[in-house]
C-alpha positions as CSV (number, residue, x, y, z in Angstrom):
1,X,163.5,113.7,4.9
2,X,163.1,110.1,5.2
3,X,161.0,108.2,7.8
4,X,161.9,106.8,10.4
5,X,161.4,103.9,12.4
6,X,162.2,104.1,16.3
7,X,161.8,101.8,19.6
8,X,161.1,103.2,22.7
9,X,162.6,100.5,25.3
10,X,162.9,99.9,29.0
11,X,160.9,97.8,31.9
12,X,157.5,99.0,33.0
13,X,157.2,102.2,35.1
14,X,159.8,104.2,33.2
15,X,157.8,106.4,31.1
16,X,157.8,104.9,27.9
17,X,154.0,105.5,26.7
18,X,154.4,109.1,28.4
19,X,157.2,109.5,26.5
20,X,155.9,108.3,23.0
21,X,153.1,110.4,23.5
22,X,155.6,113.9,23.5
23,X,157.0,112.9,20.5
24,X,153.9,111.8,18.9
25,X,152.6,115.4,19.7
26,X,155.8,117.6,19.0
27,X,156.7,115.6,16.0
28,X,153.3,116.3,14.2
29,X,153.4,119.8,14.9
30,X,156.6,119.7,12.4
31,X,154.8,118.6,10.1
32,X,155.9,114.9,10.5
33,X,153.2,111.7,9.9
34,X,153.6,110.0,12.9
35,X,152.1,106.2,14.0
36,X,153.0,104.2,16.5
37,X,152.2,100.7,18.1
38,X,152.8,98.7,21.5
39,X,154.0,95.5,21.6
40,X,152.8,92.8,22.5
41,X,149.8,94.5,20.4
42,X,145.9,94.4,20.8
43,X,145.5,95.1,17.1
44,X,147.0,91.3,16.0
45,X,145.7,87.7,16.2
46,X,150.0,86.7,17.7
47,X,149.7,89.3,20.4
48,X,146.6,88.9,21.9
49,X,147.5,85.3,22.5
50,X,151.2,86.3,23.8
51,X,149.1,88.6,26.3
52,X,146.3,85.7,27.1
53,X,148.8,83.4,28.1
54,X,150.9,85.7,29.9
55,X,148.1,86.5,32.5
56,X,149.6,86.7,36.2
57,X,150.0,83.1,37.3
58,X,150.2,81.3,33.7
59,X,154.0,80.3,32.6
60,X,155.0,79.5,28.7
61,X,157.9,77.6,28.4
62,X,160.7,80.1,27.1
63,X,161.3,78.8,23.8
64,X,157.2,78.9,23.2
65,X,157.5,83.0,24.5
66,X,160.5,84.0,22.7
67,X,158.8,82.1,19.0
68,X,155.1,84.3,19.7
69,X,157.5,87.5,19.7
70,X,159.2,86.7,16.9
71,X,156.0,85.6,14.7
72,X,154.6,88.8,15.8
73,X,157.4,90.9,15.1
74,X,157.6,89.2,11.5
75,X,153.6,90.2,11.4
76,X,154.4,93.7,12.6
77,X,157.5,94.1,9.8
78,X,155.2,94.1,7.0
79,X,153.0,96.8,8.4
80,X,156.0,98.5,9.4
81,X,157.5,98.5,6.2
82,X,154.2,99.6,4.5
83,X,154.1,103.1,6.9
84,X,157.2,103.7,6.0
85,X,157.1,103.6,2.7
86,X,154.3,105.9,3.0
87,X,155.4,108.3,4.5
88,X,155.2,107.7,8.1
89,X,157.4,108.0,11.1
90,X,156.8,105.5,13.2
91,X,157.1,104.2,16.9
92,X,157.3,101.1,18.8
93,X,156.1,101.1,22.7
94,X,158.6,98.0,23.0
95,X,160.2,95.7,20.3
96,X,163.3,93.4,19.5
97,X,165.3,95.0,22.0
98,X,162.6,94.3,24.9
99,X,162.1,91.0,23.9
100,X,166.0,90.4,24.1
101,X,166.1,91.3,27.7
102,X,162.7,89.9,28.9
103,X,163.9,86.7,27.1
104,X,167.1,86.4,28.3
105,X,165.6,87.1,32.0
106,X,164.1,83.6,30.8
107,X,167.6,81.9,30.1
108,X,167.0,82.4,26.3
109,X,170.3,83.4,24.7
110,X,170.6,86.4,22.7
111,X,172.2,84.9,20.0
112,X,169.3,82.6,19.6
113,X,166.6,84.9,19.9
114,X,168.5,86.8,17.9
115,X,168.5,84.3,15.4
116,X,164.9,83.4,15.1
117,X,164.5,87.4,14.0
118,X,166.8,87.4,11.1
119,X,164.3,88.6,8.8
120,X,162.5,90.4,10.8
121,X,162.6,94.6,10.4
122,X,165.0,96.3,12.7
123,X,164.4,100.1,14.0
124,X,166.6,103.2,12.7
125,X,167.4,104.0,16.3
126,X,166.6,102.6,19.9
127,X,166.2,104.8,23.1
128,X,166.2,103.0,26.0
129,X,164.7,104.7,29.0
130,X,166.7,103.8,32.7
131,X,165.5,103.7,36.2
132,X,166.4,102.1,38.9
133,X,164.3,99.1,40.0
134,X,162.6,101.2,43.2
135,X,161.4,103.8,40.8
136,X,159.8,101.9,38.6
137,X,158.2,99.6,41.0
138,X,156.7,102.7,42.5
139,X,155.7,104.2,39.5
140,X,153.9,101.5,37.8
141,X,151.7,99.9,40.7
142,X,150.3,95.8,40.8
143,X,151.6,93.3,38.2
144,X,149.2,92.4,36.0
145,X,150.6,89.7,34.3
146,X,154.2,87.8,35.1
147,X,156.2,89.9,33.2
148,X,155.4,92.9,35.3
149,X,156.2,90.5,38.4
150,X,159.1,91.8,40.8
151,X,161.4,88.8,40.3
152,X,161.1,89.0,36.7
153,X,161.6,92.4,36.4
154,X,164.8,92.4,38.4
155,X,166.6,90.4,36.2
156,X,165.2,92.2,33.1
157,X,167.0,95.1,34.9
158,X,170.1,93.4,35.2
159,X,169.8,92.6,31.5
160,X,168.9,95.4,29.6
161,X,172.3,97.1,29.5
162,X,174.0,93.9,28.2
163,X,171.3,93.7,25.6
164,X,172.0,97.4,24.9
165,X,175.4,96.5,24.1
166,X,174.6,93.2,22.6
167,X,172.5,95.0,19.5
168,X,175.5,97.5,19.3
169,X,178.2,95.6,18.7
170,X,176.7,92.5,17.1
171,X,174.0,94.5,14.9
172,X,175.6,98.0,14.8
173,X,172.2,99.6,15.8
174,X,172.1,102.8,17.4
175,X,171.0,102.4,21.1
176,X,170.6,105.7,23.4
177,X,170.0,105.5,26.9
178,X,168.0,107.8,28.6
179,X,168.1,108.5,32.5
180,X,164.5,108.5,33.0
181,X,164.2,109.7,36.6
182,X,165.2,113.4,35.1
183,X,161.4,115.7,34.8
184,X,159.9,114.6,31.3
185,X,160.9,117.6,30.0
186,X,164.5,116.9,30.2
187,X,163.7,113.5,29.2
188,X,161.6,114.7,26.0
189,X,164.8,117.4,24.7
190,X,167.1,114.6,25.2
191,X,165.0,111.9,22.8
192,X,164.3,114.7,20.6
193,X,167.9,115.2,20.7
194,X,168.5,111.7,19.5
195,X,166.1,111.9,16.8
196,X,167.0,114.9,15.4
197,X,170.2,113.5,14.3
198,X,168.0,111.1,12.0
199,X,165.7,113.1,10.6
């Protein structure tokens, strides 16, 4: 059974870290090496400067947002690829597919930012969890930064199932949405589901 490497997706408040940690849980007691990682990350030099200068009330210039993903996402492939090949299964609490939509809320094509991440490691499988806007605002609480900011956020939204459909047809990746707003239960079988298929 070979490892995997899967992206949990979708805007903040729609379960994504309580999700991860299900899988994380159910998958181990199959037997299955499980690690995961957030994105941006705490653990890297690239991602603690993406989240400095993405405090609430600072603004990077798109190009200068979308080129600190990508540098960290190259960073993040060679770790990646290194669990992998031993062994692991690993997660991603947000990644290219994220960046595409959050990016693109920013004007930043997806062909381009799909460009600058030509080299960089792509998941086995996406699952992208929905909700609609009034859900996750009340689920998640005060922005913290300007990404988590209500007019961003609306046009991540907006964006998301485009980007969905983007990385299907142009990268043939396999992207499952999720209707988040079921019980986590019926969220959990249903991403279990999904990755069953892989493993």
């Amino acid at each position: 059974m070979a490892p995997l490497f899967i992206a949990i997706e979708g805007i903040d408040g729609t379960g994504k870290t309580t999700l991860l940690r299900h899988l994380r849980k159910l998958l181990s007691r199959k037997g299955i090496r499980v690690l995961s990682f957030t994105e941006p990350g705490h653990d890297n030099p690239i991602g603690r400067a993406f989240r400095e200068l993405s405090k609430k009330g600072e603004k990077m210039p798109p190009y200068t947002s979308a080129c600190l993903l990508a540098a960290e996402r190259y960073w993040r492939s060679e770790q990646v690829s290194r669990w992998l090949e031993e062994g692991f299964t690993v997660f991603a609490d947000r990644y290219y597919l994220s960046g595409l939509a959050y990016c693109g809320a920013e004007g930043i094509p997806f062909g381009t930012f799909s460009s600058i991440h030509e080299g960089v490691l792509k998941p086995d499988l996406y699952i992208y969890l929905d909700v609609p806007l009034a859900v996750a605002f009340q689920r998640k609480g005060e922005a913290t930064d300007r990404w988590e900011e209500p007019e961003i956020l609306r046009k991540v939204a907006r964006l998301y199932p485009t980007a969905c459909n983007y990385i299907r047809t142009q990268e043939a990746a396999e992207v499952y949405a999720i209707d988040a707003t079921k019980t986590e239960a019926e969220v959990v079988e249903r991403a279990l589901q999904y990755i069953s298929r892989k493993l």
